[in-house]
DRENMI-162559 format. One record per residue (C-alpha): residue number from 1; residue in three letters; x, y, z. Coordinates in Angstrom, 2 decimals, padded with zeros to 5 digits. Layout:
N
[atom NUM; 'ala'; [X; Y; Z]]
...
//
This chain:
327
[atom 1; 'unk'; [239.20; 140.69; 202.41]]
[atom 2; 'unk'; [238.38; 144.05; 200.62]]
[atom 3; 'unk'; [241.39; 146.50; 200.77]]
[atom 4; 'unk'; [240.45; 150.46; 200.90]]
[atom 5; 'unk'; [242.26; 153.11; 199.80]]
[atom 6; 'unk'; [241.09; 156.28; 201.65]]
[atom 7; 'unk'; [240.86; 159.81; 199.88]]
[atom 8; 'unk'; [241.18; 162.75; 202.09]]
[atom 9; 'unk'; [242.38; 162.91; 205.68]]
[atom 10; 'unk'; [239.46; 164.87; 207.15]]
[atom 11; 'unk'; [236.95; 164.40; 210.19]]
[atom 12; 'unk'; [235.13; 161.89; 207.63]]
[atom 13; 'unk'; [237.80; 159.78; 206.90]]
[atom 14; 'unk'; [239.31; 159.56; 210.40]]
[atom 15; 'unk'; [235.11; 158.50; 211.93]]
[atom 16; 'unk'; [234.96; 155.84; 208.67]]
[atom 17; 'unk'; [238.46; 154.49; 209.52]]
[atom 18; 'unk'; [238.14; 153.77; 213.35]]
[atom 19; 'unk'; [234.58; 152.54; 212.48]]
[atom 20; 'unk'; [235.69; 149.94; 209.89]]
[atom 21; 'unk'; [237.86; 148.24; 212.43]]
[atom 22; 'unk'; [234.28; 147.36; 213.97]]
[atom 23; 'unk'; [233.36; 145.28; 211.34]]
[atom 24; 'unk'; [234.44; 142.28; 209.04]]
[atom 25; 'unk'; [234.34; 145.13; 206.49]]
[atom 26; 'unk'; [237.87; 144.97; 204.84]]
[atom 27; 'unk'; [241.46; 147.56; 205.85]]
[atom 28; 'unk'; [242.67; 149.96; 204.96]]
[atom 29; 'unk'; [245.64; 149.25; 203.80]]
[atom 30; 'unk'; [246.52; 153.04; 201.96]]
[atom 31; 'unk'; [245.98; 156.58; 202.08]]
[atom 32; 'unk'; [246.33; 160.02; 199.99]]
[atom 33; 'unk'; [246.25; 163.51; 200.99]]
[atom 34; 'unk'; [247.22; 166.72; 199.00]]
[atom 35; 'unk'; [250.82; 166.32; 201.00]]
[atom 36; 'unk'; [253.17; 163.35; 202.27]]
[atom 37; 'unk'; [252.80; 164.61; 205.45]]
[atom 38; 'unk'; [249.42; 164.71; 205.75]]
[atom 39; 'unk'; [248.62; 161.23; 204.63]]
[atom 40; 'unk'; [251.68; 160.20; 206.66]]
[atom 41; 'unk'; [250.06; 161.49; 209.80]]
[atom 42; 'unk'; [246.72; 159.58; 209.16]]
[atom 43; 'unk'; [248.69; 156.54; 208.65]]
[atom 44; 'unk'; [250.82; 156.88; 211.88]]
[atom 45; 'unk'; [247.63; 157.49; 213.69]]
[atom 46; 'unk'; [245.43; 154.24; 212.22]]
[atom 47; 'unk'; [248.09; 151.97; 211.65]]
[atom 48; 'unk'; [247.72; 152.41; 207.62]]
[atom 49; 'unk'; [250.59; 150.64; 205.77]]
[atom 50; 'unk'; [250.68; 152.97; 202.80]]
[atom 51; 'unk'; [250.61; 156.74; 202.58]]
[atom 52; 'unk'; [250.61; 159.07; 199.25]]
[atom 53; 'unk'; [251.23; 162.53; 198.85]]
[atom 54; 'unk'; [248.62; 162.17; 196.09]]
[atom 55; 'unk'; [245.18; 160.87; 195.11]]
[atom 56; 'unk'; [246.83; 159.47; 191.39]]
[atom 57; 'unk'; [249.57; 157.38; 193.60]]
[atom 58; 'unk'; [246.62; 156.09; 195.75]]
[atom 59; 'unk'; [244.31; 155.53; 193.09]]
[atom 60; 'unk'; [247.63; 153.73; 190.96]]
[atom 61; 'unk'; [248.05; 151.38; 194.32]]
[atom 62; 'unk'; [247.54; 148.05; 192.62]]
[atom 63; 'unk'; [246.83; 146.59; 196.27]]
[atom 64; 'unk'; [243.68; 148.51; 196.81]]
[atom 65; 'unk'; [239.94; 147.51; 195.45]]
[atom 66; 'unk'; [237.66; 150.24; 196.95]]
[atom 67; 'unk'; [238.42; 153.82; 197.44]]
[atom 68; 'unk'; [236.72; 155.69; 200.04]]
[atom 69; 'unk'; [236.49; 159.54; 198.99]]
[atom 70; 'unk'; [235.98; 161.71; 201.68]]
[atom 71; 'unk'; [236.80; 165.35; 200.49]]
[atom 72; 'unk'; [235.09; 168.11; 200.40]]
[atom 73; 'unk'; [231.87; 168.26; 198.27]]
[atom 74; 'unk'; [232.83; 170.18; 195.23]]
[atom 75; 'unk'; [235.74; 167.49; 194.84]]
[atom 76; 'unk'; [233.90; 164.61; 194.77]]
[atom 77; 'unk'; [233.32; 164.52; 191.54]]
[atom 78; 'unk'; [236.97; 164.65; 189.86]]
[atom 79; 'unk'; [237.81; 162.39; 192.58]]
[atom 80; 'unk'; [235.53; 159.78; 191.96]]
[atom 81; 'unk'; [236.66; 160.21; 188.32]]
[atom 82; 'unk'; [239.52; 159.09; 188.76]]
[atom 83; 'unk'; [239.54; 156.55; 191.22]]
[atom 84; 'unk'; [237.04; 154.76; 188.60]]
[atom 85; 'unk'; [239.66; 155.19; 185.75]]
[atom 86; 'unk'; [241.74; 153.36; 187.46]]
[atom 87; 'unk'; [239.38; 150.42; 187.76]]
[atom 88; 'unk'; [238.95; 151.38; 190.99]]
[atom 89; 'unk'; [235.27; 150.58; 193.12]]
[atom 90; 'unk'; [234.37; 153.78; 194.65]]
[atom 91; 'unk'; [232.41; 154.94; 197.83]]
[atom 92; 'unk'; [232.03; 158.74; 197.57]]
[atom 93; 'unk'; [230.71; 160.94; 200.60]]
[atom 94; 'unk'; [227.32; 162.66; 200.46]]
[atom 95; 'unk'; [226.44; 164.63; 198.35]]
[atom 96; 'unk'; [227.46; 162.51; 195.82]]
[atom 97; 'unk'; [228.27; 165.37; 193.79]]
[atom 98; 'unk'; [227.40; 169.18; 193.72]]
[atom 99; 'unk'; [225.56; 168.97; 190.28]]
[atom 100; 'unk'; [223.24; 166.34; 188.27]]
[atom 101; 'unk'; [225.24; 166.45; 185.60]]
[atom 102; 'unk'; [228.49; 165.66; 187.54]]
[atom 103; 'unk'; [226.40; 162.49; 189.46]]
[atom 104; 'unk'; [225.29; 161.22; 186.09]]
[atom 105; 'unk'; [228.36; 161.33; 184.93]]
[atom 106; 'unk'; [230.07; 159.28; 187.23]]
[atom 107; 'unk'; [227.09; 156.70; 187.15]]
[atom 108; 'unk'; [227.63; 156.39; 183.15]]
[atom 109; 'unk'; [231.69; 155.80; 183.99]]
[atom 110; 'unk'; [230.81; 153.38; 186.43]]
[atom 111; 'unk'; [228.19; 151.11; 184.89]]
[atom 112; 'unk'; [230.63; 151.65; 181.47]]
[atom 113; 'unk'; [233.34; 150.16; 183.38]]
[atom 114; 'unk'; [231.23; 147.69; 185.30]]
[atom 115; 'unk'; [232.73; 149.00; 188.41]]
[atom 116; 'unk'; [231.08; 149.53; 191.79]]
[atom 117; 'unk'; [229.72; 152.82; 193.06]]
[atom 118; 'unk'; [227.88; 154.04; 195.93]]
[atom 119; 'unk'; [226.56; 157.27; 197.72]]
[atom 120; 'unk'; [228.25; 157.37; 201.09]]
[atom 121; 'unk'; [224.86; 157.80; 202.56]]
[atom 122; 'unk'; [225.23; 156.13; 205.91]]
[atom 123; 'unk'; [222.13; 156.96; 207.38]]
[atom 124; 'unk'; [220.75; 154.61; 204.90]]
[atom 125; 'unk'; [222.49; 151.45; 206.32]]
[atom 126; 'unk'; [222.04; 151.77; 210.32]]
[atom 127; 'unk'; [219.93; 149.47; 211.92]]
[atom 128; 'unk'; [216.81; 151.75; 213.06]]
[atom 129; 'unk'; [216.63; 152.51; 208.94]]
[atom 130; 'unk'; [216.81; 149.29; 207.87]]
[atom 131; 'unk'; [214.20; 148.62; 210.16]]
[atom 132; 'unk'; [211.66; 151.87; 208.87]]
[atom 133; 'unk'; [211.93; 150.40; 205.52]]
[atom 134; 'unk'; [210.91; 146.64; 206.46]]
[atom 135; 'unk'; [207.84; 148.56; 208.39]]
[atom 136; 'unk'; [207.30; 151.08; 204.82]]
[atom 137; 'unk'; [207.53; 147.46; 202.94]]
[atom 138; 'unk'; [205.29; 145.79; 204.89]]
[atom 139; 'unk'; [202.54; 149.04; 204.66]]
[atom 140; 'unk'; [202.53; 148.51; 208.55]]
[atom 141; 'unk'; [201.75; 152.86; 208.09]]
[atom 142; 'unk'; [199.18; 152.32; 205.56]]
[atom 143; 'unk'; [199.50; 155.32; 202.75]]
[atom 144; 'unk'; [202.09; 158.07; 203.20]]
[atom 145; 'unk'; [201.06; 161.63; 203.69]]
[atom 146; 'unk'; [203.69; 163.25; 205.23]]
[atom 147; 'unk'; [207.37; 163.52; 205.74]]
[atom 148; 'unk'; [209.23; 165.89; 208.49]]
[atom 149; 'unk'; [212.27; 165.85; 209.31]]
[atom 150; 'unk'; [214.57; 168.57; 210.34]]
[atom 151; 'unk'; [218.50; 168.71; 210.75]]
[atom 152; 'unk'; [220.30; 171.74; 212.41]]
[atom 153; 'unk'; [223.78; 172.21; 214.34]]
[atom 154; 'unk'; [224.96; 175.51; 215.23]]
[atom 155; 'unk'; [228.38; 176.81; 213.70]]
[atom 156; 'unk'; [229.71; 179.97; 214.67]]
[atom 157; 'unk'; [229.71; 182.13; 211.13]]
[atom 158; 'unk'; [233.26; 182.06; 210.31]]
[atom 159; 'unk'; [234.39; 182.69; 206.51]]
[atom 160; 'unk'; [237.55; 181.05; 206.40]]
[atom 161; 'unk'; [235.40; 177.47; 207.80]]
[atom 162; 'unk'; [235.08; 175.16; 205.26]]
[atom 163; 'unk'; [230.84; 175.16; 205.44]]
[atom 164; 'unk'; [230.71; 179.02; 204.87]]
[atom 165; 'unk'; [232.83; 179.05; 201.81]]
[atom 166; 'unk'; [231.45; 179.29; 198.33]]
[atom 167; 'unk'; [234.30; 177.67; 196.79]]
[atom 168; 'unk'; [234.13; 174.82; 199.10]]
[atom 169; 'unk'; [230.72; 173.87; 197.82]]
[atom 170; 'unk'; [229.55; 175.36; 201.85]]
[atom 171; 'unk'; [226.30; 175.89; 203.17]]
[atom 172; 'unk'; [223.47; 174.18; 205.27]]
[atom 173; 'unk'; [221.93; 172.39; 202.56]]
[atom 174; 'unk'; [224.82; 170.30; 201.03]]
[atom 175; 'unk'; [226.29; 169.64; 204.39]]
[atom 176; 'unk'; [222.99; 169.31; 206.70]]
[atom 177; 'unk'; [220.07; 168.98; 204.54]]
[atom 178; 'unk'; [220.93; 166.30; 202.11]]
[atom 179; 'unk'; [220.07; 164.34; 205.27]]
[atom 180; 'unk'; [216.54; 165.28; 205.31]]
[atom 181; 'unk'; [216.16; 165.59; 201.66]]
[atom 182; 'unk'; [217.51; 161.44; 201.61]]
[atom 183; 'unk'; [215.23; 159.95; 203.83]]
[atom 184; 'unk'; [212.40; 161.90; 202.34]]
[atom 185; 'unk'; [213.55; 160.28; 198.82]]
[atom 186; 'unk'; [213.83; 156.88; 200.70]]
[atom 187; 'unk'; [210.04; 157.20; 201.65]]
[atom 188; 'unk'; [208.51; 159.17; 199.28]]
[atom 189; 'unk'; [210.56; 159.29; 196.15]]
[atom 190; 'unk'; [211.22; 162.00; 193.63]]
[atom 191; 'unk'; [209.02; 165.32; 194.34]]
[atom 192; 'unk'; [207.26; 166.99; 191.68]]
[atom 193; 'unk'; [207.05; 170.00; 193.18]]
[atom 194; 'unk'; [209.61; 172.29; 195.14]]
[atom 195; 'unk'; [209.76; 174.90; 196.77]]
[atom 196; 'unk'; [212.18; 176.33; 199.40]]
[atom 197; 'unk'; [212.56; 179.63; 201.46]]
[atom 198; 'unk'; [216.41; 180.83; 202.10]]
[atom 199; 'unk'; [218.54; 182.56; 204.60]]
[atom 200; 'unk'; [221.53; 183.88; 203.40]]
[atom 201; 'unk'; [224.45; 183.92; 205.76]]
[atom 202; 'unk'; [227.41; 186.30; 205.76]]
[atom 203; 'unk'; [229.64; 184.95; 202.93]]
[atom 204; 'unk'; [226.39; 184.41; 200.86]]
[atom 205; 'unk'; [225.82; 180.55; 201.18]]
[atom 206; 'unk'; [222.69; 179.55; 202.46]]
[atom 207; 'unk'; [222.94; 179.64; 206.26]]
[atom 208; 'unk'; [219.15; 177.94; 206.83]]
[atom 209; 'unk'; [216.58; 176.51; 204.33]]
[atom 210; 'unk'; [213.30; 175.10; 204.80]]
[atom 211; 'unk'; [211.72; 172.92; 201.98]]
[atom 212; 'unk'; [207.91; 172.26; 201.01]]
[atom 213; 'unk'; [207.92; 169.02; 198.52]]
[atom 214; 'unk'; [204.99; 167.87; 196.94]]
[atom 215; 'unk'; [204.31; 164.73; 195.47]]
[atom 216; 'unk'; [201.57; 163.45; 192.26]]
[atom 217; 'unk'; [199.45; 160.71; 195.20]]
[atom 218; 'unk'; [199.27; 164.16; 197.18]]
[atom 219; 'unk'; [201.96; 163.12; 199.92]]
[atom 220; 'unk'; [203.88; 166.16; 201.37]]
[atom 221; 'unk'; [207.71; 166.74; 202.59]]
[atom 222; 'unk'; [208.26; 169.01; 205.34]]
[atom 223; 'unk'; [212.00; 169.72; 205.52]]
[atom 224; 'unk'; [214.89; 171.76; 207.59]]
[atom 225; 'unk'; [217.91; 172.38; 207.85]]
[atom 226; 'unk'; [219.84; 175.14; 209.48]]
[atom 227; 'unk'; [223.74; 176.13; 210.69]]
[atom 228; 'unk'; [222.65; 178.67; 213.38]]
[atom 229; 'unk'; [221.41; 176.74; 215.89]]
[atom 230; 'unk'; [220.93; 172.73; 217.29]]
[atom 231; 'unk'; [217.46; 171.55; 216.44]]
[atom 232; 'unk'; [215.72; 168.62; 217.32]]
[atom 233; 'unk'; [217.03; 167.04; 214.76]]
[atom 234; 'unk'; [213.80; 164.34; 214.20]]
[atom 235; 'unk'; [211.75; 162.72; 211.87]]
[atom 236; 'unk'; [208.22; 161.64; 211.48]]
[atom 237; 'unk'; [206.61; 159.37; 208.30]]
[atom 238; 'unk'; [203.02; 159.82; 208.83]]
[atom 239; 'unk'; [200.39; 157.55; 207.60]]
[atom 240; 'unk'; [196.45; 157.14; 207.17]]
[atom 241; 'unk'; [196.91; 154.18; 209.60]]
[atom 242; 'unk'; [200.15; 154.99; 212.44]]
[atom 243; 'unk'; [203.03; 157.65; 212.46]]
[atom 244; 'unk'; [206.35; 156.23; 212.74]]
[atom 245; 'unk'; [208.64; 159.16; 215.18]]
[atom 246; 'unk'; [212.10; 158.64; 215.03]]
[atom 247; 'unk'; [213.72; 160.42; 218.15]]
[atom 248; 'unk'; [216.93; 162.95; 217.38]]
[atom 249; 'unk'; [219.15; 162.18; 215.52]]
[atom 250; 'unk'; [217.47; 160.38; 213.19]]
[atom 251; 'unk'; [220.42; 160.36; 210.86]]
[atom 252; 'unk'; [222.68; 158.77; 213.33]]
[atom 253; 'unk'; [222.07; 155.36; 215.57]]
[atom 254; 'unk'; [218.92; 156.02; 217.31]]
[atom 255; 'unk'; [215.46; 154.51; 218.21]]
[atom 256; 'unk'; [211.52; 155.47; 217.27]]
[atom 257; 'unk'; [208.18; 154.65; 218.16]]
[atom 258; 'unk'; [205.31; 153.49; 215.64]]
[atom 259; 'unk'; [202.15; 155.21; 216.74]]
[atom 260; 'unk'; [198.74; 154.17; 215.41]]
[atom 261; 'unk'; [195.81; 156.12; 214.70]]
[atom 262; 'unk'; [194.14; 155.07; 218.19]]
[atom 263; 'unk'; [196.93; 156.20; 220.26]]
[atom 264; 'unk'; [198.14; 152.65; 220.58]]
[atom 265; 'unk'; [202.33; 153.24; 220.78]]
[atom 266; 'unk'; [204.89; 150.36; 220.23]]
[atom 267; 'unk'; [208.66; 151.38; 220.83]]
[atom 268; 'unk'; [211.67; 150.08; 218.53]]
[atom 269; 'unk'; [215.11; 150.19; 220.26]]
[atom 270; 'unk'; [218.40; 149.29; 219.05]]
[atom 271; 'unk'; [222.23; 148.73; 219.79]]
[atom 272; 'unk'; [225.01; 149.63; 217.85]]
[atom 273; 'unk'; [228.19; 150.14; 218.52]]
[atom 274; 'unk'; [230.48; 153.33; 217.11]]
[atom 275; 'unk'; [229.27; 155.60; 215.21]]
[atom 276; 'unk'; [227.54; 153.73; 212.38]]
[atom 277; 'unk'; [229.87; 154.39; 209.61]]
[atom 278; 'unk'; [231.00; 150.63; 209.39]]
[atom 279; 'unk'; [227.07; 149.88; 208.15]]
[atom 280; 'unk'; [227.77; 151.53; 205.04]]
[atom 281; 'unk'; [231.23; 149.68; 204.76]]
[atom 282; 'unk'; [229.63; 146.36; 205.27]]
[atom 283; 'unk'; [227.01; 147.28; 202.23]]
[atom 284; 'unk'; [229.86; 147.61; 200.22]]
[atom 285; 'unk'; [231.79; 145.04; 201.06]]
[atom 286; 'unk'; [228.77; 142.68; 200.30]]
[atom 287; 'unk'; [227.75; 144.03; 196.96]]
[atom 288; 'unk'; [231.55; 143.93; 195.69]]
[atom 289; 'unk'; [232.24; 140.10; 196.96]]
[atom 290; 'unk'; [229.15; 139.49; 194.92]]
[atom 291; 'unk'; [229.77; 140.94; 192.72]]
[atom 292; 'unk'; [227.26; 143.45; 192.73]]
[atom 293; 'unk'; [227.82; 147.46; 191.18]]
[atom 294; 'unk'; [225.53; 148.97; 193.37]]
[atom 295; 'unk'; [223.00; 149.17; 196.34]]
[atom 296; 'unk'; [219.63; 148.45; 196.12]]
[atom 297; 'unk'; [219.45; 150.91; 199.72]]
[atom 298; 'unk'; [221.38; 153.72; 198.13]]
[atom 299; 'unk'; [220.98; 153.13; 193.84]]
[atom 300; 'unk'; [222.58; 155.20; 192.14]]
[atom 301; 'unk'; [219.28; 156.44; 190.21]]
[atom 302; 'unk'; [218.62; 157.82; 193.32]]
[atom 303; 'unk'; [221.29; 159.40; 194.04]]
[atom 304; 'unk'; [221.36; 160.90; 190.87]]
[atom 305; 'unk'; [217.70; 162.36; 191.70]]
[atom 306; 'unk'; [218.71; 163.09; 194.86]]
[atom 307; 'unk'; [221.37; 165.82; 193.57]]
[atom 308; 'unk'; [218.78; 167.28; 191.04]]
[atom 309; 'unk'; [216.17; 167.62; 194.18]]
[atom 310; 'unk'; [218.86; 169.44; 195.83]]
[atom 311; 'unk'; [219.48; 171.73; 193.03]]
[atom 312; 'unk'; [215.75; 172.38; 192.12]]
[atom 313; 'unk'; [215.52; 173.75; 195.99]]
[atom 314; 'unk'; [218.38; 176.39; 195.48]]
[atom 315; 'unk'; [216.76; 177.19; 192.32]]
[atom 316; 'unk'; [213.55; 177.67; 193.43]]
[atom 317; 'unk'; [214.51; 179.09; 196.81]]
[atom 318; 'unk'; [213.21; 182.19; 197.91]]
[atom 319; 'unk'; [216.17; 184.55; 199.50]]
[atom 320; 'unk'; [214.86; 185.69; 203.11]]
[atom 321; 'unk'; [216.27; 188.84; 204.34]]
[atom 322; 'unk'; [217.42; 189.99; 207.62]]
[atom 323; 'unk'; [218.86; 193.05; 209.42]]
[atom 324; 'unk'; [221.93; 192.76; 208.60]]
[atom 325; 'unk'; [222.39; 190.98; 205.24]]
[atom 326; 'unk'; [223.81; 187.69; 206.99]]
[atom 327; 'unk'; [223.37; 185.77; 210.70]]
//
């Protein structure tokens, strides 16, 4: 049995917890908040034996093996810290940090430590994925030449929310668009070329961004990713023999269809039950019972690259203006 410790009592933790009771994925046997009260509520509501008005006390619980972190972005990184100096395995939410430097750093401390440590990148663990990449394996879409994918919800444009504020690492791209930018990594790899075209929205954050990646065999990323309104919320792999379409959302249980070249369509459903998280539990559960420090679905090189893509498309972004400075 693997005993997590969960970091952060947010909408993340709360989906992850109820999911893990879905699989043979380990308990959680303690939580930490910022306040007693806070992790005392969480553990009221999932039946959590232990509850700490701080992350050292959770991190310090001798009883847990794997901390979940599921604060905000621009945490993650301290967080992680210091669940991994206290010898701690470590599943930290996506992004896996707001910088390169901060996601190599935590890599080094991990593999130093010969500790565990994984991108909470569920996506990357649900059943329809697995599949895509036994069909990419296989070359079942002969060569790659194009990636789309697009994620949008809407949000009404409210400073004081957590995904318009600055501080709080907010905006569409860290929150919706690392989705996007992951399985384009998971298909194509590391771009060498980026590009990216920006709308601001009130507070100054990027309230919509559409990507243009280009890669050295010539392959192409077409990518999305918006706060002001609920897109389709798809993705397409496109090869020189069939198109693989996976229906919305693609980042979340779902089903596609591998279309070849002659029109000849073959549809791949599946079942699963909650909402996924406990796929991503299981990985790690696995990997640490073998003994294994990290994922060969998520490595950590590539989640590593993964932050530096994201950076390179703020960086190269191109600031779009509208009528009124913001939405």
């Amino acid at each position: 049995m693997v005993r997590w410790g969960v970091l952060g009592t947010g909408s993340i933790a709360r989906t992850f917890t109820r999911d893990l009771a879905l699989a043979r994925a380990g308990q959680v046997v303690a939580v930490g908040s910022r306040t007693l009260a806070g992790a005392a509520a969480f553990a009221h509501e999932f039946n959590v034996s232990r509850a700490y008005g701080s992350y050292e006390a959770l991190v310090g619980d001798p009883d847990v093996d794997v901390v979940y972190v599921a604060t905000p972005h621009p945490f993650h990184h301290d967080n992680a810290r210091l669940a991994l100096t206290a010898n701690k395995h470590v599943l930290v939410e996506k992004p896996f940090t707001v910088t390169a430097a901060q996601a190599r750093d935590l890599v080094e401390r991990a593999r130093a430590s010969d500790l565990f440590l994984m991108e909470a990148m569920w996506t990357r663990f649900l059943p329809h994925v697995v599949a895509i990449r036994d069909i990419l394996a296989r070359g079942d879409l002969g060569t790659i030449v194009a990636v789309e994918a697009d994620h949008g919800q809407w949000f009404e444009d409210d400073p004081t929310s957590r995904l318009f504020a600055p501080e709080l690492g907010g905006g569409a791209l860290l929150d919706l668009g690392v989705y996007p930018v992951s399985f384009a990594s998971m298909v194509l790899g590391t771009p060498s070329r980026v590009s990216a075209l920006v709308t601001p929205a009130s507070t100054g954050v990027d309230a919509q961004t559409s990507m243009l990646f280009g890669y050295d065999g010539g392959a192409q990323a077409i990518l999305t990713c918006t706060s002001r309104a609920r897109s389709a919320t798809r993705a397409s792999i496109v090869g020189t023999d069939a198109r693989l379409d996976v229906e919305g959302d693609f980042y979340a249980p779902s089903s596609f269809d591998v279309v070849t070249r002659h029109g000849v369509r073959t549809r791949h459903d599946f079942v699963t039950r909650g909402r996924g998280l406990h796929y991503e539990a299981a990985e790690v559960t696995r990997c640490v019972l073998d003994g294994r420090r990290e994922s060969a679905a998520m490595p950590l090189d590539e989640s590593v690259a993964i932050v530096a893509t994201l950076e390179r498309v703020l960086a190269s972004s191109v600031r779009s203006a509208t009528r009124d400075g913001g939405l």
